[in-house]
C-alpha positions as a Python dict, from the first residue, in 0.01 Angstrom:
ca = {
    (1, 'X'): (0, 0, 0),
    (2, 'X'): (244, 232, 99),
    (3, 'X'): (424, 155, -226),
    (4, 'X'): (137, 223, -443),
    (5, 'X'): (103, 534, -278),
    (6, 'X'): (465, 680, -335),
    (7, 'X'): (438, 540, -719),
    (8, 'X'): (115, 802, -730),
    (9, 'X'): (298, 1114, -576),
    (10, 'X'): (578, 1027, -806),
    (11, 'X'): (328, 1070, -1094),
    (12, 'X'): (179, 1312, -959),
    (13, 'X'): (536, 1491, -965),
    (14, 'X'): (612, 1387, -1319),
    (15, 'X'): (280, 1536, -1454),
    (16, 'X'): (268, 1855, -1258),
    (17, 'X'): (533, 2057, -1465),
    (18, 'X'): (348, 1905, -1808),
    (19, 'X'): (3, 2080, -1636),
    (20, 'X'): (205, 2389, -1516),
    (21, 'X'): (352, 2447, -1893),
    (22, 'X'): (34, 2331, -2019),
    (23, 'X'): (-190, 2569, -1811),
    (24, 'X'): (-51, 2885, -1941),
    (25, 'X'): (-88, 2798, -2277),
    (26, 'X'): (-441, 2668, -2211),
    (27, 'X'): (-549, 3000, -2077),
    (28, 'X'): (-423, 3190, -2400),
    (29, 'X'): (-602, 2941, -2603),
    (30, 'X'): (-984, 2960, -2426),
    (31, 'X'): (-925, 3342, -2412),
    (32, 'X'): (-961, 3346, -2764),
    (33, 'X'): (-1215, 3034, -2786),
    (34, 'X'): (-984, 2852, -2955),
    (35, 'X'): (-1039, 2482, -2755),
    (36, 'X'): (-1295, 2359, -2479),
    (37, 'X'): (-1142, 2215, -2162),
    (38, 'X'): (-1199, 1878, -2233),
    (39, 'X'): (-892, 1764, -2474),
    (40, 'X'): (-677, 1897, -2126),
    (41, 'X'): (-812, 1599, -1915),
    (42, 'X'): (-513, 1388, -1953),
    (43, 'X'): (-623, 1149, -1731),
    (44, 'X'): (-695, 863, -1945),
    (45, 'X'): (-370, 839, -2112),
    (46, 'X'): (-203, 856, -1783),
    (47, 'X'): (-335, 532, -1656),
    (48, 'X'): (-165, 273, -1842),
    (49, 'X'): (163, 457, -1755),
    (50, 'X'): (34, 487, -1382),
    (51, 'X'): (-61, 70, -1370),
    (52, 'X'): (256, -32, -1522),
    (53, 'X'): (473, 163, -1297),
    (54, 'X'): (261, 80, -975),
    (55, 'X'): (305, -286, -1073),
    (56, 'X'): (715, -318, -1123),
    (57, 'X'): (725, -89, -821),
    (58, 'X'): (526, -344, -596),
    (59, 'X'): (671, -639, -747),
    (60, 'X'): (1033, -512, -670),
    (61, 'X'): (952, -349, -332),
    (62, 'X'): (714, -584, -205),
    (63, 'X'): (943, -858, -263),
    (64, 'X'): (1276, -700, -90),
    (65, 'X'): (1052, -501, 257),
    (66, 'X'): (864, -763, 473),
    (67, 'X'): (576, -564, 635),
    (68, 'X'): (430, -656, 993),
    (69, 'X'): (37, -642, 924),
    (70, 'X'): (-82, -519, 1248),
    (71, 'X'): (-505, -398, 1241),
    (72, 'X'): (-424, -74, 1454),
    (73, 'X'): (-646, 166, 1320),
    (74, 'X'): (-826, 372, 1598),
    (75, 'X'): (-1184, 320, 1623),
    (76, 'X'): (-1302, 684, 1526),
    (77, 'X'): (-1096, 657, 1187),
    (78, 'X'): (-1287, 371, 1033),
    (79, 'X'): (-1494, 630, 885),
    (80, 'X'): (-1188, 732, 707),
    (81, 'X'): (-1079, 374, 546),
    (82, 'X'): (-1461, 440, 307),
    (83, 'X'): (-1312, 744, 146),
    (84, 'X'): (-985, 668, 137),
    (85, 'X'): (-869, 527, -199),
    (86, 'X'): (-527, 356, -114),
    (87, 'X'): (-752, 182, 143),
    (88, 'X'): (-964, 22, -154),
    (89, 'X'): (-666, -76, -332),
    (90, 'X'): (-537, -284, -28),
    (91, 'X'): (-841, -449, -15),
    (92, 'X'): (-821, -503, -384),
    (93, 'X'): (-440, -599, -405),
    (94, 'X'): (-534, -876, -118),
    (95, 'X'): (-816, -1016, -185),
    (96, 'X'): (-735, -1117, -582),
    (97, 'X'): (-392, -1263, -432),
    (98, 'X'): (-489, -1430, -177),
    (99, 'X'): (-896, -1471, -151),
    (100, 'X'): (-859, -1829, -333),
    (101, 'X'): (-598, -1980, -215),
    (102, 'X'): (-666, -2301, -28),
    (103, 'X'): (-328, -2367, 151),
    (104, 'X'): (-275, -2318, 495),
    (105, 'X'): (-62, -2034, 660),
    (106, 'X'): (145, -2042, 1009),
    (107, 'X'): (28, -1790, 1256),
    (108, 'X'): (172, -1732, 1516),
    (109, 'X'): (-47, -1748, 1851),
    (110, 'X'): (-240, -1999, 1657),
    (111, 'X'): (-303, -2372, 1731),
    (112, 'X'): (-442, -2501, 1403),
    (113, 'X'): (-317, -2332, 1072),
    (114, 'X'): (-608, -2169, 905),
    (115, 'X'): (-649, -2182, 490),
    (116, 'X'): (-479, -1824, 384),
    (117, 'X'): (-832, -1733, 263),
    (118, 'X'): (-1029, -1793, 586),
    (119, 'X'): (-742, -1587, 756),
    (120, 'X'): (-773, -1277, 591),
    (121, 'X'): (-1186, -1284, 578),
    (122, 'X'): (-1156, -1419, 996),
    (123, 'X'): (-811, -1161, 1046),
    (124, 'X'): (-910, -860, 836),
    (125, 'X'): (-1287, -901, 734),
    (126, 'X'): (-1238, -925, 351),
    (127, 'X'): (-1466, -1071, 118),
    (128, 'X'): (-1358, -1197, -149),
    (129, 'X'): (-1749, -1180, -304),
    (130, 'X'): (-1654, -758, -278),
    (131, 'X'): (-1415, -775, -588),
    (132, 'X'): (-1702, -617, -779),
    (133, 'X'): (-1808, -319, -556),
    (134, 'X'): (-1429, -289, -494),
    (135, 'X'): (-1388, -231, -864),
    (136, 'X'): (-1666, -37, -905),
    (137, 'X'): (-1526, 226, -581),
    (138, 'X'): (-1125, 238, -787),
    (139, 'X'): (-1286, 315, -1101),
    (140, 'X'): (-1566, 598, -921),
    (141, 'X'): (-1241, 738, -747),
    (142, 'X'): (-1073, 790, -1040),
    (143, 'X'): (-1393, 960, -1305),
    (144, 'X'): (-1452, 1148, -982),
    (145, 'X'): (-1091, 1314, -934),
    (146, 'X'): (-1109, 1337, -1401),
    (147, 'X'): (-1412, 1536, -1324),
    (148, 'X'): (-1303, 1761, -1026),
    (149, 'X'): (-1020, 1807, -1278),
    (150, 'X'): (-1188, 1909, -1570),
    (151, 'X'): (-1422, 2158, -1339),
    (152, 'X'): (-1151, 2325, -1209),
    (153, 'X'): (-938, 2390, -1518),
    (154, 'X'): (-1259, 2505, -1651),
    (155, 'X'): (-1329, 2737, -1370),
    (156, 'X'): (-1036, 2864, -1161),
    (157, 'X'): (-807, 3133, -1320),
    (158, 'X'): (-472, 3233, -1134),
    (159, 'X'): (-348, 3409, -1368),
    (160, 'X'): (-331, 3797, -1297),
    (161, 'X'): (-329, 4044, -1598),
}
C-alpha cells in the first residue's frame, strides 16, 4: 500500500510541470475560444503509464521489505478507510492474491493453521465476493478526481493580468 502510494505522488510529480507548462498555454487558447477544456483531461492516457509503474514498483519493493500487518487503526478513523482510496486498493491488491488460495498459513499465537483465505476474511474481514463493488469504488475514485479536474481547469483562473 504504501508503495502504491509513493508510485502516485511520483506521478503526480512527473505530470505537474506538463500541467504547469500546459496551463498557461491553455489559458491563451480559451481566451480566444480557440479549444474547450476537455482535450486537457489527460487522465486517461495517464493510466496505463500509472498501472505499469505501480506494478514493477510493488513487485520489486514488495518482494525485498517484509511488512508486519498489524489492524491498529483507531476506532473513530474507520470512517476514514470508506473514502480513502489507497484503502480500496489494499483491499483489492489482497483479496485477488490471496482470496482463493486453499493452503494453509502459520500464525503465530495460533493452534491449528487456518487456509490463507479464511485468515484474511476471519483476520481482516475481507470478502472476497466484494471484488465487484471494490472495482466499481477504484474506477468511481478515479472519473470522480477526471471530473473535479476538468471543473476546475474550466473554472479557476490564477493568472493575474
Amino acid at each position: 500500500v504504501h508503495n502504491c502510494f509513493v508510485c502516485w505522488n511520483q506521478q503526480l510529480f512527473n505530470c505537474t510541470a506538463t500541467i504547469a507548462v500546459g496551463r498557461t498555454i491553455f489559458y491563451r487558447e480559451r481566451d480566444v475560444g480557440m479549444y474547450s477544456a476537455l482535450p486537457y483531461v489527460m487522465v486517461i492516457s495517464e493510466i496505463p503509464y500509472i498501472f505499469i509503474q505501480t506494478t514493477y514498483c510493488t513487485l520489486i519493493v514488495y518482494t525485498m521489505v517484509g511488512f508486519e500487518l498489524i489492524t491498529r487503526i483507531p476506532k473513530w478513523w474507520i470512517w476514514y478507510i470508506g473514502i480513502h482510496s489507497v484503502a480500496w486498493t489494499m483491499y483489492r491488491c489482497i483479496v485477488s492474491q490471496y482470496g482463493d488460495v486453499d493452503d494453509t498459513i502459520k500464525v503465530p499465537g495460533m493452534s491449528i493453521d487456518p487456509k490463507i483465505k479464511d485468515y484474511i476474511t476471519d483476520h481482516f474481514g475481507y470478502n472476497p465476493n466484494f471484488m465487484g463493488l471494490v472495482a466499481t469504488v477504484l474506477v468511481g475514485f478515479a472519473v470522480f478526481f477526471a471530473f473535479v479536474y476538468l471543473y476546475s481547469i474550466k473554472t479557476m483562473n490564477f493568472q493575474r493580468r
